[in-house]
C-alpha positions in Angstrom: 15.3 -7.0 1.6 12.4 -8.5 4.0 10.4 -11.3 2.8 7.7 -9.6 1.7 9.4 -7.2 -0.6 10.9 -10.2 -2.3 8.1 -11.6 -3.0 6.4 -8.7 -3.9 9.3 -8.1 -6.5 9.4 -11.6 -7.5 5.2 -11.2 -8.6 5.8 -7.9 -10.4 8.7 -9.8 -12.5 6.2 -12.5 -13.6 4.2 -12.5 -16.5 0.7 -11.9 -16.0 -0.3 -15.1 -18.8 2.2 -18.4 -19.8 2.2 -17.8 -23.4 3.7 -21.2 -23.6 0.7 -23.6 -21.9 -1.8 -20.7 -23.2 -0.6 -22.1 -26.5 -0.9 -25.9 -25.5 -4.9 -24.7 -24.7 -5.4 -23.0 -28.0 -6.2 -25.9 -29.9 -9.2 -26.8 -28.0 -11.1 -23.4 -29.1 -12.9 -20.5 -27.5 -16.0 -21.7 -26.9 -13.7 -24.6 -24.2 -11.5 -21.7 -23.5 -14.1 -18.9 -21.9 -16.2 -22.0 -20.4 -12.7 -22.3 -18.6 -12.0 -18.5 -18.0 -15.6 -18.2 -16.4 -15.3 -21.1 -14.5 -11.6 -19.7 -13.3 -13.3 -16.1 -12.6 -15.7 -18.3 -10.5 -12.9 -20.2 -8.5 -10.8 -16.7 -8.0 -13.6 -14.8 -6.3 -14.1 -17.9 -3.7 -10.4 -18.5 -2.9 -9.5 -15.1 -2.9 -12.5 -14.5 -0.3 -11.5 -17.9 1.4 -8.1 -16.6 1.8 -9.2 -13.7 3.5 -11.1 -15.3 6.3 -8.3 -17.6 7.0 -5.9 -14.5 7.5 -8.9 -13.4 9.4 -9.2 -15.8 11.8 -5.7 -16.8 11.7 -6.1 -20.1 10.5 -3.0 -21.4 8.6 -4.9 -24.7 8.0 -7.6 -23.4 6.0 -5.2 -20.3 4.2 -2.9 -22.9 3.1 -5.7 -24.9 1.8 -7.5 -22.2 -0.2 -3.9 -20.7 -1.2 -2.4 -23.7 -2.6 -6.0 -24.4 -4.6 -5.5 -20.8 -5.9 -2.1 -21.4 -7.1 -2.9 -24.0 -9.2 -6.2 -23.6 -10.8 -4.3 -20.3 -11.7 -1.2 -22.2 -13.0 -3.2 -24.3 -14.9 -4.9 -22.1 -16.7 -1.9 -19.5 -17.3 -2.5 -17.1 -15.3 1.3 -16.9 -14.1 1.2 -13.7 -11.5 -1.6 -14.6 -10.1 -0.6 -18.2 -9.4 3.1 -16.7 -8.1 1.1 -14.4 -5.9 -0.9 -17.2 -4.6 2.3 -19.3 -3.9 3.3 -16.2 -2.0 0.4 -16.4 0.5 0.5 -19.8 0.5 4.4 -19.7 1.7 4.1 -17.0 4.0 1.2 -19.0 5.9 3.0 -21.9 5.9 5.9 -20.1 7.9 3.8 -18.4 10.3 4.1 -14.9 8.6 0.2 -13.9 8.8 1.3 -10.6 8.2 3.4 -10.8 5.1 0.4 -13.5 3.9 -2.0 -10.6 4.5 0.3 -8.4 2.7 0.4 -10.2 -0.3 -3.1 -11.5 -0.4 -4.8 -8.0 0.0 -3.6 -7.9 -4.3 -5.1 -11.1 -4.5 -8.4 -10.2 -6.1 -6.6 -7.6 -8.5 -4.6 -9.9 -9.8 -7.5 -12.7 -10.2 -9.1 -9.8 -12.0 -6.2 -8.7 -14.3 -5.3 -12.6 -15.2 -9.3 -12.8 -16.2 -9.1 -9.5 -18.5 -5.9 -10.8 -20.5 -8.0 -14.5 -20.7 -10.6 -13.0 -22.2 -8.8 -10.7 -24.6 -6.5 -13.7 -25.8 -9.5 -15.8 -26.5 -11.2 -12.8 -27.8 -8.1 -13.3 -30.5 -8.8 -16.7 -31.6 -11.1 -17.8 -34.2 -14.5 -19.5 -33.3 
């Protein structure tokens, strides 16, 4: 099994959300919790295009940076696959693999996306 379809396995098999620290958030309400998605949504779209220069101009410095901040303002908000994906990129950079980085990171945005749809219904669930 290459690299790449490992980790591409190893995303699929994580949850999109952490139930458990989604949980540990609840508490402070929706109206702290979608100020928090939006500002996440924010974050994604500028990593995820900062990851794509990087690959772009092959610069492992500024992929790993942008990667890594990916990973965990996605971790600590719950957004789990997103976060593994971004740890994928962020790996694969740091080992030279530009290609499997690329590979991964062109489902970078989706994922963003899908982790900011579940956000939103989840707080959509809790009361004002």
């Amino acid at each position: 099994m290459s690299g790449l379809q490992g980790a591409a396995d190893a995303i699929a098999g994580t949850p999109v959300l952490d139930d458990a620290l989604l949980g540990e958030l609840e508490p402070f309400g929706a109206t702290f919790l979608v100020e928090l998605v939006d500002t996440f949504e924010t974050q994604v779209g500028i990593l995820v295009r900062d990851v794509h220069v990087a690959l772009a101009a092959a610069d492992t410095g500024a992929l790993h940076r942008a990667a890594h901040t990916l990973k965990g303002s996605a971790a600590s908000i719950g957004a789990s696959r997103c976060s593994a994906a971004a740890a994928a990129v962020d790996r694969a950079g740091q080992e030279g693999d530009l290609e499997g980085a690329a590979g991964v990171a062109s489902g970078l945005a989706s994922l963003g996306s899908a982790a900011v749809a579940a956000l939103r219904a989840r707080v959509r669930e809790l009361p004002e």
